[in-house]
N, C-alpha and C positions, 0 to 999 in steps of 0.2 A: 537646934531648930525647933525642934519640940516645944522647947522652954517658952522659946521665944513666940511661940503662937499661946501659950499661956491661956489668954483672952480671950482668944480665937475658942478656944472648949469649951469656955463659957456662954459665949456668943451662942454658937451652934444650938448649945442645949436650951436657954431660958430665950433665943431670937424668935422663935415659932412660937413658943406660951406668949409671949408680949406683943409678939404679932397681932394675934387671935384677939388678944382682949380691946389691943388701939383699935384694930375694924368691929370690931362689935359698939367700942365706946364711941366711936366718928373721931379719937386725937390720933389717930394715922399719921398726921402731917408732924406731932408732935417727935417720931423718931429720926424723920430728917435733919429736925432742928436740933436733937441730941446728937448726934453726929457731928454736924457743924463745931456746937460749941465742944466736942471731945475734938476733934482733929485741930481745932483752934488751939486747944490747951498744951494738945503735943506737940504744934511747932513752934510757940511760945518758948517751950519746957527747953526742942531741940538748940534753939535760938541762944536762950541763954545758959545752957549746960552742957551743951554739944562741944569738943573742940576738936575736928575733923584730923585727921591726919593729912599728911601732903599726897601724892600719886604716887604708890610704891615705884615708880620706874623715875618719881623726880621730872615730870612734866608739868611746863609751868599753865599757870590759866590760861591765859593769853594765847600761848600756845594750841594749847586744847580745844579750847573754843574754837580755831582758825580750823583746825582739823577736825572735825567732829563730820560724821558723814551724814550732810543735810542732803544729797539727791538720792542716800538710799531711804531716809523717811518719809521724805516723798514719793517714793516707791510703795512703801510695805505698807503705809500707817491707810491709803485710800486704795491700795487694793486689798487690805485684807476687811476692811469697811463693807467693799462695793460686793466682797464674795459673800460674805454672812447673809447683805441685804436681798443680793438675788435666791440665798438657799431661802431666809424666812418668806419672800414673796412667794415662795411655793405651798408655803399654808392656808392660802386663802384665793388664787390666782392659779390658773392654769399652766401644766409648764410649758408651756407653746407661748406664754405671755412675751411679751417684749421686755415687759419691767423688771421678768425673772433671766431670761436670756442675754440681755446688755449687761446689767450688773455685774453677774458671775461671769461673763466672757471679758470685758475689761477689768474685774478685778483678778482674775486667774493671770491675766499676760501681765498684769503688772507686778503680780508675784515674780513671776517670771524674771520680770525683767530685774526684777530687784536680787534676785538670784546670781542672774547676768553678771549686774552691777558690781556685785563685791566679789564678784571671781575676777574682775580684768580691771578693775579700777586702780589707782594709784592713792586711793585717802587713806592720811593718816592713819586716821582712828576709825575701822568701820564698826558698824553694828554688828555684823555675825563674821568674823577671820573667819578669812576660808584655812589656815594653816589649824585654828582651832577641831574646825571639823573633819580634816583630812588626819588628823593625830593619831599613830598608831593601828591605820585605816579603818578608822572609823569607829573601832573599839573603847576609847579613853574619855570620850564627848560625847558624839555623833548619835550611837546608841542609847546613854545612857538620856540625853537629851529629848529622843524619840520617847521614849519612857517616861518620864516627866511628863513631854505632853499628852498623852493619852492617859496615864492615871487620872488625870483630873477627868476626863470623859467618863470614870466608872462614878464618880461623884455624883454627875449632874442627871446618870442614867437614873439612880436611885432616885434622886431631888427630884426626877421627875415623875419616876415610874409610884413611887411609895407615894407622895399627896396624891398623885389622880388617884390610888385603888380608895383613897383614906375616904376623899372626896364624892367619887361615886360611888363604892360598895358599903362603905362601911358608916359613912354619918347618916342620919334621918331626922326628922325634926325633932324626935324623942329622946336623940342622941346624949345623955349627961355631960357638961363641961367637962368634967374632970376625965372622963375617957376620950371624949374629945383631946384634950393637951398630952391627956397621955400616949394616945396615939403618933402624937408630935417626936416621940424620944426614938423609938429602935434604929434609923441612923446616924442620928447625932452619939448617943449616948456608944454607939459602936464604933465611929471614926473616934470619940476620946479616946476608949478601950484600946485598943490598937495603939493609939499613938503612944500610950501609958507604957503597954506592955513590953511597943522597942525601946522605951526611954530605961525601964529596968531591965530587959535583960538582954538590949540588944548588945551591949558590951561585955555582956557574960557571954553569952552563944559565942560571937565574933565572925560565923562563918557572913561576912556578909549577902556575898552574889546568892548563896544557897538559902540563904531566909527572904531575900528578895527573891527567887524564881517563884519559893515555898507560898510567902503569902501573898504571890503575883495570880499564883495558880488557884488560889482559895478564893481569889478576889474575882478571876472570871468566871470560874464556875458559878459563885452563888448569886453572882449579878445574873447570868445568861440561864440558873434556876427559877429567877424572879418573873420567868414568862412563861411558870406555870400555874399565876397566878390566875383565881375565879372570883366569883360573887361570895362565892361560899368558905374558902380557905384561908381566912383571917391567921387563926394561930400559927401555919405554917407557913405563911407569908412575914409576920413579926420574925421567924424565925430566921430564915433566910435572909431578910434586910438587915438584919443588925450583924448576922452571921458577914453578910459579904462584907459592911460595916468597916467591920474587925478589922477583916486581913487589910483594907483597903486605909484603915490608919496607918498600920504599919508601913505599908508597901508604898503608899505617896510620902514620907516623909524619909524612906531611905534611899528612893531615886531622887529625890531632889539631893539628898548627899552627895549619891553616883556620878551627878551633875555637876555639882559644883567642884566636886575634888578632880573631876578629869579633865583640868588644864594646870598650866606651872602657876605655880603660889603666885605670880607677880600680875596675873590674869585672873584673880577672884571676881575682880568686878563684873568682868565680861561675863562668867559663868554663872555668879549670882544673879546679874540680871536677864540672861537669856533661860536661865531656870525658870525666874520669875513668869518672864513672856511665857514661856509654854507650859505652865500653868495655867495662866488666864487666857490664851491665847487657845489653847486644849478645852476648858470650859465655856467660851465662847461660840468653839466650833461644833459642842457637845448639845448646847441648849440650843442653836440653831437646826442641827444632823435629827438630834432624835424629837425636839418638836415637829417639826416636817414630817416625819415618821406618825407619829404619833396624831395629827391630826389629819393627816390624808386617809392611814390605812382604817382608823376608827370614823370615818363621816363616810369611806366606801364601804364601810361592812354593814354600819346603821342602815344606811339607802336600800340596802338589800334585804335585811333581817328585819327591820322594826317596823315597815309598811304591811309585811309581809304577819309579822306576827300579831299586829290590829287587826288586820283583815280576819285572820283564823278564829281571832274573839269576837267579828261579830260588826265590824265595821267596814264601812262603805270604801272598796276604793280610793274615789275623791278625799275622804275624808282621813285616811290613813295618811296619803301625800301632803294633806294641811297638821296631821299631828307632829309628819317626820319634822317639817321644818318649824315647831312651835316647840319642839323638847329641849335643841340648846338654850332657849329664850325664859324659862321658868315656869312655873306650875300657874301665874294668873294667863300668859299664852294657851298652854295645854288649857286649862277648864275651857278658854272661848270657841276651842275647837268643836263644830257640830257631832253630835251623837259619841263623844268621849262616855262611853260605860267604863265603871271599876273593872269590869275583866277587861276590856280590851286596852287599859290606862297599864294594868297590870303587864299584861303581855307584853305591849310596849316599852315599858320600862325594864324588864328582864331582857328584852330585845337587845335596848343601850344601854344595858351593862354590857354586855357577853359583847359588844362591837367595842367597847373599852377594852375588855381582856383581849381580845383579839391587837387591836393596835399595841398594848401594853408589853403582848408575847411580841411582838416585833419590833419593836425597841428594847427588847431582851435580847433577841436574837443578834439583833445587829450592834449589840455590844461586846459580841462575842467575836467577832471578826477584830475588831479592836486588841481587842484581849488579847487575842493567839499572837498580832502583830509583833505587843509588845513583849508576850514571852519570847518568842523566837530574836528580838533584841536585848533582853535579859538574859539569856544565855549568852550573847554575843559580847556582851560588856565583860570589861575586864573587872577582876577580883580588885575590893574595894581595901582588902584586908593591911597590905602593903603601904598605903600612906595614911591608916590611921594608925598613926604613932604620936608622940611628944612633942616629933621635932620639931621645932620654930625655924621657918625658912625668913618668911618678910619682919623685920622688927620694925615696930611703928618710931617715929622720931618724937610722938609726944606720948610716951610708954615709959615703965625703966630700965626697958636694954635700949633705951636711945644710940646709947655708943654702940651699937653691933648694928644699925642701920648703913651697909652699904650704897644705899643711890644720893641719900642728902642727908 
């Protein structure tokens, strides 16, 4: 799985440098269109070089297709839409809003229902077997599954928490390019790190569950350390984000293991793609959970602090209230503000930072609750150590132990 993100380490590390330079250049639009033409070129590539094997259980299409569970995606795919859209209306909307309240109340029941759905239904083929997650109660799937989706929430804590400090504490107009991009590396260049370090020695170690708890436990501490970040603590901030980095390469790519080996061999599919889902499914609910976070508890702290600290340098009331709401807006806002002095411009601005660290420690915090979740289901998962062996269970028919394929 490592290997196979390959790109993916590449990605990460040189996606922020190329970033910076397309919005500085205005060809922004130009990596869209790299995309395009690369995902064109791999189903071209799949097209003509792919030659699939059949369905290890020997179901035929036709079949498949007849059974495929379309009223539970109708279930899952617009309520798990309609919860995200009511948790983001909460960044900008109050929560008493209607447009926050409807969303997340009909997208939750229809969770639900979809819940329902694949407990008492009769289809074929559903999206999540309930026999899959009841296995072993709960210990061979279930857990590791739970694990999956929340590692990716330590991801997106960082992704978010690390550009804001980069963005307000640490750039200025003085700021050199080259530390600018280099400020881009301490969690990329630490999810490689990690993922390098299981690829060599996680087969030497072997213990598995125990170097999953190990760098489960390194991954929330230094995520939920990350919200002791200030204006002031740059190098110990680089520290810790690349530090949680680490563990957190290791530790997302051996629960996706955990995941996918905890169903019988003839069920990979289901397990790779429901790994997949909570994944994405985990970092969707991560950049929804901690934006919210992140932009309520820092616009309440500012309202508080930054009026408060103009006025102490020297500015009018009135005028503090037209700076608060002219600072998200940029420096040609702030100057048109009346009686803006360099000390009370100063004050102000040390104000929203410290309302930044402030929201920042609290989307630390609350990625600590996550955390414990998932250790207390990391202990609960069964030892992974038992089916990584040799043994070949499913043989493909277009392989060459074709002869030792039992279903076609």
């Amino acid at each position: 799985m490592c290997l196979s993100d390959g790109f993916v380490f590449v990605i990460v590390i040189i996606g922020p440098v190329v970033g910076r330079y397309a919005i500085d250049s205005g060809g922004w639009k130009y990596i869209y269109w790299g995309g395009l033409v690369a995902q064109s070129i791999s189903l071209a590539a799949l097209f003509a070089f792919y030659k699939p094997p059949k369905h290890p259980k020997g179901i035929p299409w036709h079949e498949a297709i007849k059974g495929l569970d379309y009223v539970g995606s109708a279930l899952i795919i617009p309520g798990v839409i309609l919860a995200l859209v009511g948790i983001i209306n909460t960044t900008y909307k109050p929560s008493s809003d209607p447009t926050v309240i409807a969303p997340m109340i009909v997208g939750f029941i229809m969770i639900a229902a979809f819940g329902w759905w694949e407990t008492v239904s009769s289809v074929p083929h559903k999206l999540c077997p309930p026999h899959l997650f009841a296995s072993h109660k709960g210990r061979e799937f279930t857990a590791p599954f739970i694990v999956a989706f929340i590692v990716t929430m330590f991801y997106y804590s960082v992704n978010i928490i690390w550009p804001t400090m980069v963005n307000v504490f640490y750039l200025t107009p003085t700021t050199s390019r080259t530390t600018e991009l280099l400020l881009t590396l301490p969690p990329n260049v630490g999810l490689v790190f990690g993922a390098c370090l299981l690829i060599a020695f996680g087969g030497v170690i072997k213990h598995w569950k125990k170097t999953l708890i190990f760098t489960w436990t390194g991954m929330t501490l230094f995520g939920a350390l990350m919200g002791l970040c200030t204006p002031f603590n740059k190098g110990l901030m680089i520290a810790f984000c690349c530090i949680n980095a680490t563990f957190f390469g290791w530790a997302q790519y051996e629960s996706v293991a955990f995941t996918q080996l905890g169903v019988p061999q003839e069920d990979l599919g289901f397990s790779g793609g429901l790994a997949g889902m909570a994944r994405y499914a985990g970092g969707s609910l991560a950049v929804a959970i901690y934006t919210t976070i992140l932009t309520n508890t820092q616009s309440t702290r500012a309202a508080a602090t930054l009026p408060a600290a103009a006025i102490s340098a020297g500015m009018s009331p009135e005028n503090a209230q037209k700076l608060l709401a002219a600072f998200p807006l940029g420096a040609t806002a702030i100057a048109a503000v009346p009686g803006t002095t360099p000390d009370a411009l100063a004050a102000a601005s040390l104000a929203f930072q410290w309302s930044y660290a402030h929201g920042l420690k609290i989307v630390a915090l609350s990625s600590l609750s996550f955390g414990l979740l998932g250790l207390l289901c990391c202990f609960y998962c069964e030892d992974l150590g038992p089916k990584m062996t040799n043994k070949t269970e499913v043989f493909l028919e277009n392989d060459i132990n074709a002869e030792k394929n039992v279903y076609h």
